[in-house]
C-alpha positions in Angstrom: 49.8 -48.1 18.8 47.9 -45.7 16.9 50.5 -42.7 15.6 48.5 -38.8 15.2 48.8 -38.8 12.0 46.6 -42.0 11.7 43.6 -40.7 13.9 42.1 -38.1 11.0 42.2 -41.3 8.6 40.4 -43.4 11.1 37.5 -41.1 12.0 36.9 -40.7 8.2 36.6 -44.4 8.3 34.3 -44.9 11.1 32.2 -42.0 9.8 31.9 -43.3 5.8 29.2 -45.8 7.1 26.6 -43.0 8.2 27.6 -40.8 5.2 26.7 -43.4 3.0 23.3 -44.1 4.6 22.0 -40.9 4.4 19.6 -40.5 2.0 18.7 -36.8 0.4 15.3 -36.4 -1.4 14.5 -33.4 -3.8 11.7 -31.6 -3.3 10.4 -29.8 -6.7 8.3 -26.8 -6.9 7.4 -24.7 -10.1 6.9 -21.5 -8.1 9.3 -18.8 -8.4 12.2 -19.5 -5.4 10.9 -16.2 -3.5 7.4 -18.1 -2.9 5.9 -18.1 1.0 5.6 -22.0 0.5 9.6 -22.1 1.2 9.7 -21.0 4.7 6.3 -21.4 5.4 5.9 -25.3 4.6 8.7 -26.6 2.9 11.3 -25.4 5.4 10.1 -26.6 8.5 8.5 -29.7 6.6 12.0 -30.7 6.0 13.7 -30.4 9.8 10.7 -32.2 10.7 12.2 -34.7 8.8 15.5 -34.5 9.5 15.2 -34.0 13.6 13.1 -37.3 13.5 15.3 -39.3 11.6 18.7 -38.2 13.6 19.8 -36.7 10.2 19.5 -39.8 8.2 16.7 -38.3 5.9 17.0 -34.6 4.5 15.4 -32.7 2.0 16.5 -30.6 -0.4 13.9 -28.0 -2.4 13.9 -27.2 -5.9 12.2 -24.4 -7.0 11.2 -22.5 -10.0 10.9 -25.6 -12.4 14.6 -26.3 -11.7 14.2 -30.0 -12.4 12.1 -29.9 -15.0 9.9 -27.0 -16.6 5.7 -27.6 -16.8 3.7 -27.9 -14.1 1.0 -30.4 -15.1 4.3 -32.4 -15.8 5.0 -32.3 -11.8 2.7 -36.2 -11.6 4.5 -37.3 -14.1 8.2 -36.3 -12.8 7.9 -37.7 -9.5 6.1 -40.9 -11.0 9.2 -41.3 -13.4 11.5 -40.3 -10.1 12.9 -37.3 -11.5 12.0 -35.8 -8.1 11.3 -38.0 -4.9 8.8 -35.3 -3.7 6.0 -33.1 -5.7 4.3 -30.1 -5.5 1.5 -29.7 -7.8 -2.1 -29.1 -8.3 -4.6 -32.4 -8.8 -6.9 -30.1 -11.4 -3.7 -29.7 -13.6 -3.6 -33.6 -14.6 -7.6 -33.7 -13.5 -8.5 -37.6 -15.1 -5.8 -38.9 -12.1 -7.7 -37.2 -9.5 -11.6 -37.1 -10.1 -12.5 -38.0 -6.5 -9.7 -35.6 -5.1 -10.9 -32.3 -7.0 -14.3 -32.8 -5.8 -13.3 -31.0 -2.7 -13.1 -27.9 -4.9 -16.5 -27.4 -5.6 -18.3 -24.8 -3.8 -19.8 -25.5 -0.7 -17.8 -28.8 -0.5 -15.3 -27.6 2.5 -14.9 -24.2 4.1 -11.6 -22.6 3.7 -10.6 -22.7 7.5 -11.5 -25.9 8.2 -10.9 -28.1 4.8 -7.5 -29.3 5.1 -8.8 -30.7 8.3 -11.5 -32.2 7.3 -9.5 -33.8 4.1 -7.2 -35.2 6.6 -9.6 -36.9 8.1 -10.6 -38.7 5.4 -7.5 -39.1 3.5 -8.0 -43.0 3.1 -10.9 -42.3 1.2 -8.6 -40.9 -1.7 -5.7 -44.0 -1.3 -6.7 -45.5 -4.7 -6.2 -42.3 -6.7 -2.6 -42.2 -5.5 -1.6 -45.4 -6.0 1.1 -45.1 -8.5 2.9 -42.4 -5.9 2.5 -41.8 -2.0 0.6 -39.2 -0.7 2.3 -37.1 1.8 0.4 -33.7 2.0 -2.9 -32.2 0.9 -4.5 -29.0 1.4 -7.2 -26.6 0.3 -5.9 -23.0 -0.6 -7.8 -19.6 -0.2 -11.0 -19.5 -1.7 -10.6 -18.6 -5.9 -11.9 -15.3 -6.6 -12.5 -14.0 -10.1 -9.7 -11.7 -11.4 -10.4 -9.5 -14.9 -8.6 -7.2 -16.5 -10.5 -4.6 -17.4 -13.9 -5.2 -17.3 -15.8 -5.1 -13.9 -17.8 -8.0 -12.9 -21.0 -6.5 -10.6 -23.7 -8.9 -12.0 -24.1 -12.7 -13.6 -24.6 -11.0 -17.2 -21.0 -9.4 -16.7 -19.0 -12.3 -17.6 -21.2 -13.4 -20.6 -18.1 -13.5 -23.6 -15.6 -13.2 -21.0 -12.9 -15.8 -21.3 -12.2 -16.9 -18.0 -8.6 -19.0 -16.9 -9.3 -22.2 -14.6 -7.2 -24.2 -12.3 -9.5 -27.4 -13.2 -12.5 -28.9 -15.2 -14.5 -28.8 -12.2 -13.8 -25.0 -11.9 -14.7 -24.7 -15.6 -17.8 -26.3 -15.2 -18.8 -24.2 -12.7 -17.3 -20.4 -14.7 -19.1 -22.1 -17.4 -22.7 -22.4 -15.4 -21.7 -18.9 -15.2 -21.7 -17.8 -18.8 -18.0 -17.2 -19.4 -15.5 -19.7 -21.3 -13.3 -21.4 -19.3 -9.7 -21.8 -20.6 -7.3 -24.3 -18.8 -4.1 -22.4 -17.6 -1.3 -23.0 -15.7 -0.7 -20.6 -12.8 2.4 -19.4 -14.3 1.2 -18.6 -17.4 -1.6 -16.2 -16.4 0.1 -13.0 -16.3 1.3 -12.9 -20.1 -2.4 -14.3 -21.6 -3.9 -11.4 -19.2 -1.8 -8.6 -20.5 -1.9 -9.8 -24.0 -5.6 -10.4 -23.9 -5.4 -13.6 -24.7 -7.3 -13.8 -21.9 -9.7 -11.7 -19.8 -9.2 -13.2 -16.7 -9.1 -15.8 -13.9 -10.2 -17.9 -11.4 -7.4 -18.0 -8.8 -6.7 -17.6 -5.4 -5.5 -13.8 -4.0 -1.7 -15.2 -2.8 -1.1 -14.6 -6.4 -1.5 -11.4 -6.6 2.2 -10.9 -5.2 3.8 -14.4 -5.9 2.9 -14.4 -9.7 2.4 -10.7 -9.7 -0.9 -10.6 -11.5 -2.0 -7.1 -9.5 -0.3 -5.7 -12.4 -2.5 -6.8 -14.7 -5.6 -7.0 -12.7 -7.7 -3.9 -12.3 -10.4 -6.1 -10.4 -11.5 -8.4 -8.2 -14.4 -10.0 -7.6 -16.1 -11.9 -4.7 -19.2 -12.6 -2.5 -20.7 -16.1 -4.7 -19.4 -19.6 -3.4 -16.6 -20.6 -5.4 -13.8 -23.3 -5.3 -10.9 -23.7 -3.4 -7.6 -25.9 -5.5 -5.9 -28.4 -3.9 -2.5 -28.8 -3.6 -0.3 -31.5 -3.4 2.9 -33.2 -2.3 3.6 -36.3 -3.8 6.5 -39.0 -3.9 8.0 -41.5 -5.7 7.3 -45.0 -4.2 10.7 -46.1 -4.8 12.0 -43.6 -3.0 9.4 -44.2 0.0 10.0 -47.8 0.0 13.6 -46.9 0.0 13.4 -45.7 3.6 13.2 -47.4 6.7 9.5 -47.9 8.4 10.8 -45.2 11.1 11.8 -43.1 8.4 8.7 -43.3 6.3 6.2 -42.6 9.6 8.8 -39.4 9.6 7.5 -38.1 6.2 4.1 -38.8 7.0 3.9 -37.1 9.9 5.7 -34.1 8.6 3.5 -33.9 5.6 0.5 -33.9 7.3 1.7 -30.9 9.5 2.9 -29.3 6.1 -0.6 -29.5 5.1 -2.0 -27.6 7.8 1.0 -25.1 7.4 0.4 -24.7 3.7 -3.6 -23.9 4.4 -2.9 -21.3 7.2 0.0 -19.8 4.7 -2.1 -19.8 1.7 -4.8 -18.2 3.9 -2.8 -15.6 5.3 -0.9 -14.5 2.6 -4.5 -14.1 0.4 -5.7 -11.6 2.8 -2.8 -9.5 3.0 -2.6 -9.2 -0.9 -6.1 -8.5 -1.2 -6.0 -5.7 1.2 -3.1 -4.4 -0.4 -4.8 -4.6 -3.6 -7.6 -2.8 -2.7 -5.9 0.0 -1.2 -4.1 0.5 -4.4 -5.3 3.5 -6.5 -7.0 2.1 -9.5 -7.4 -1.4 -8.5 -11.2 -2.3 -7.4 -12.4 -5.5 -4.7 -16.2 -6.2 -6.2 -18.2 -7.6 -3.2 -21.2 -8.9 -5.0 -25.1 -7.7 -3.2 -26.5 -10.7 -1.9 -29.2 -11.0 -4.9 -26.4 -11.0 -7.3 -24.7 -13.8 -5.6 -28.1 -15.7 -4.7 -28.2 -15.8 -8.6 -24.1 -16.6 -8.9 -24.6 -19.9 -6.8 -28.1 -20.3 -8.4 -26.3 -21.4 -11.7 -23.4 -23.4 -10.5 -25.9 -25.0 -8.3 -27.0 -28.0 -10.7 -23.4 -28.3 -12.1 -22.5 -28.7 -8.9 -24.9 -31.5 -8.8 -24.2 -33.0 -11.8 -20.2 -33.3 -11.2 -21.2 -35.8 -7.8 -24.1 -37.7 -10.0 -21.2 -38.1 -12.7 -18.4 -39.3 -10.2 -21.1 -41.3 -8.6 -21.7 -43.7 -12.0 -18.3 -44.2 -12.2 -18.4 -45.9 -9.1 -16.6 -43.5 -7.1 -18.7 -43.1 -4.1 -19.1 -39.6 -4.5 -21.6 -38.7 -2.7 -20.8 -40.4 0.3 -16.8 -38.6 0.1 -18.7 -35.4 -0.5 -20.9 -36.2 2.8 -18.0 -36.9 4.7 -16.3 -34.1 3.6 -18.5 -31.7 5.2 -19.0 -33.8 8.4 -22.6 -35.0 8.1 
């Protein structure tokens, strides 16, 4: 017969077992820890997780760089395992991900309906992500052209201008513009705008408030197609092919959703900043008159072009992604 004082020492037994099979993945994020991607995407990306999985799978999230500072080094951390799960951008380590950024170039995807339609043909992308799994991908709001002083109403504006870019696809196209590109980490914007170093950037208008460049941008301009970054979560395929095939379906499933949530998020965030910017006094939104953007999308037209002939030579079906990309 069992005495009381046994029966705590027995249910720790019987529940070691479950304890031990529970498996944790980190999530790691360089965006600061107040970003809109934590209860936005990541949050309900992880009960997602956990609910399917009866608790046997959880996530925990990282943010800020907090496993690792760089975030061009995010492909490299969660190939290496430092994290089982990455968020990052394909443009920042762009020669792993040629056929994957060529859903940023204008006219490729529209922002509402992108993610959806990269879903859809997410198999087409399987051999660029063969060294990690692929568990989410989205499109964010459409890049608009941040300066820091100098207004951009015409093409001839942003001749000497040198431009930040998430990508060399997006530098191609600033280039076709007349402005130098320069390749830049999101975090790094604000300093190389208020020092100069820089006079400004392609980015979306979320960061307006989650990398607070408003206080260094005085405008804004849009109206010409652009591109739209990609982001991406990633994971270690040891960790993945730690779990069991239940468990695995479970982070698919949940990362697809995430997807769509990090779109709409990315979306709805960018419009909010960008009408609080543009009610702020001193702070201008540049809508370019349709000639001026006729002439915009005129001159990225044949880099456009070029970018699909080049990924075509390499044998990487271009074309045909772009085409299925938009549907036809």
């Amino acid at each position: 017969m069992f005495t009381k004082s046994l029966i705590p020492a027995l249910a720790a037994l019987l529940l070691t077992p479950q304890l031990a099979s529970a498996t944790e993945l980190k999530l790691g994020d360089f965006q600061p820890p107040n970003h809109f991607v934590v209860e936005s995407t990541y949050a309900p990306f992880a009960k997602a997780i956990e609910d399917a999985t009866g608790g046997a799978v959880t996530v925990k999230t990282y943010m800020g760089g907090e496993l690792g500072p760089g975030p061009a080094e995010q492909y490299n951390r969660t190939v290496e395992g430092v994290l089982d799960i990455g968020f990052g951008l394909p443009g920042y380590t762009a020669a792993n991900f040629p056929k994957t950024l060529l859903t940023e170039l204008p006219g490729v995807i529209t922002p509402e309906t992108g993610t959806e339609r990269i879903q859809a043909n997410i198999d087409l992308l399987s051999n660029e992500y063969r060294r990690v799994v692929l568990v989410g991908l989205w499109n964010n709001a459409p890049n608009l052209l941040f300066t820091a002083s100098k207004p951009v109403h015409v093409l001839e504006d942003l001749k000497g201008l040198k431009i930040r870019v998430p990508s060399r696809n997006a530098g191609l196209i600033v280039e076709a513009w007349g402005a130098t590109p320069v390749s830049m980490p999101a975090p790094e914007i604000y300093n190389a705008m208020q020092t100069g170093v820089i006079d400004g950037a392609m980015i979306d208008a979320t960061t307006l408030k989650a990398f607070k460049l408003a206080e260094v941008t005085k405008y804004i301009t849009s109206g010409m197609d652009t591109t739209m970054s990609d982001f991406f979560m990633i994971m270690n395929r040891d960790s993945f092919d730690g779990l069991t095939e239940d468990q695995q379906k479970a982070v698919l499933d949940a990362g697809r959703q995430a997807s769509l949530n990090g779109s709409a998020a990315w979306r709805g965030i960018a419009d909010k900043a960008l009408q609080a910017f543009g009610a702020t006094d001193g702070k201008e939104i540049i809508t370019l008159a349709p000639e001026e953007a006729a002439k915009f999308n005129a001159a990225s037209g044949p880099a456009v072009e070029k970018i699909i002939a080049e990924a075509d030579a390499q044998g990487l079906e271009a074309s045909a992604f772009v085409k299925a990309l938009k549907g036809n």
